[in-house]
C-alpha positions in Angstrom: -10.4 -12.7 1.9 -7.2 -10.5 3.8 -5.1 -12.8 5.5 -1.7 -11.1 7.2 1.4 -13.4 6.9 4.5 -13.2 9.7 6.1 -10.3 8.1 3.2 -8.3 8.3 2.6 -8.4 4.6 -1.8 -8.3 3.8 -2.9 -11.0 1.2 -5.6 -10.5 -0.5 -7.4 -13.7 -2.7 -10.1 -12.4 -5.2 -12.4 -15.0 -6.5 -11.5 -13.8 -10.0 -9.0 -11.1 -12.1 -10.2 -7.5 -11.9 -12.3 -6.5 -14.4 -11.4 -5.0 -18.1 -11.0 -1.1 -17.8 -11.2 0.7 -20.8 -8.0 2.4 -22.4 -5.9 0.5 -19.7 -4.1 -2.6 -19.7 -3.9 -5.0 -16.7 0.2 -5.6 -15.9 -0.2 -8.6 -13.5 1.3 -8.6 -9.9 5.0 -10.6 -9.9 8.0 -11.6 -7.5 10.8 -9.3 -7.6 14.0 -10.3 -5.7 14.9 -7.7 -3.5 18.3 -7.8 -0.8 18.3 -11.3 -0.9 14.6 -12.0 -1.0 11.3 -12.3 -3.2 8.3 -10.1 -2.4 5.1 -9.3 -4.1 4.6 -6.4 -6.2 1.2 -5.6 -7.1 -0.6 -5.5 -10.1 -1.7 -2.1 -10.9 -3.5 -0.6 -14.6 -1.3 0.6 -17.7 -3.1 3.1 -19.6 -2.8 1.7 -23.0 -0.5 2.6 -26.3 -1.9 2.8 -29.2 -1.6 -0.1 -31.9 0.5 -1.7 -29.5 0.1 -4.7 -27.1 0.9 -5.3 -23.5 3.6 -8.0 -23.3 3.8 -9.4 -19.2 6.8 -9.5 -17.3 8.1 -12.8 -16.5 10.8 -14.8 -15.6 13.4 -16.0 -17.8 16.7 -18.2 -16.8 19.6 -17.5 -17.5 22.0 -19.8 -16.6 22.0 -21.0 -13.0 20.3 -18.3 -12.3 16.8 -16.2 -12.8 16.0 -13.1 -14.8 13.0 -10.3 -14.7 12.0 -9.0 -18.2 10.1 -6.1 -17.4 6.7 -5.9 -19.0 6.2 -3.7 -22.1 4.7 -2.5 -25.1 5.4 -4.4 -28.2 
């Protein structure tokens, strides 16, 4: 389903995560703040290290205030 929002952003709602892709590793769309803001950023594939393991970005607080850990390899 596409759906276009007032700032002329597309949405797009998938009945379900995209599929396993072998060698890669799935980093998850997220908010980033940007100029006084949140927007999307997209999910997109990470080929994959060897014998390590995707960790997800995510929010952290920090205070009064908010924090992006970038996603890595751990």
């Amino acid at each position: 389903m596409h759906s276009t929002p007032a700032d002329g952003q597309t949405i797009v709602i998938a009945p379900s995560a995209p599929p396993p892709r072998a060698g890669y590793a799935w980093d998850q769309g997220h908010w980033r703040w940007d100029r006084g803001r949140y927007v999307w950023a997209p999910g997109h594939w990470r080929p994959v290290r060897a014998s390590y393991r995707w960790v997800p970005g995510h929010w952290v607080q920090h205070g009064p205030n908010w924090r992006w850990v970038e996603g890595h390899w751990a």
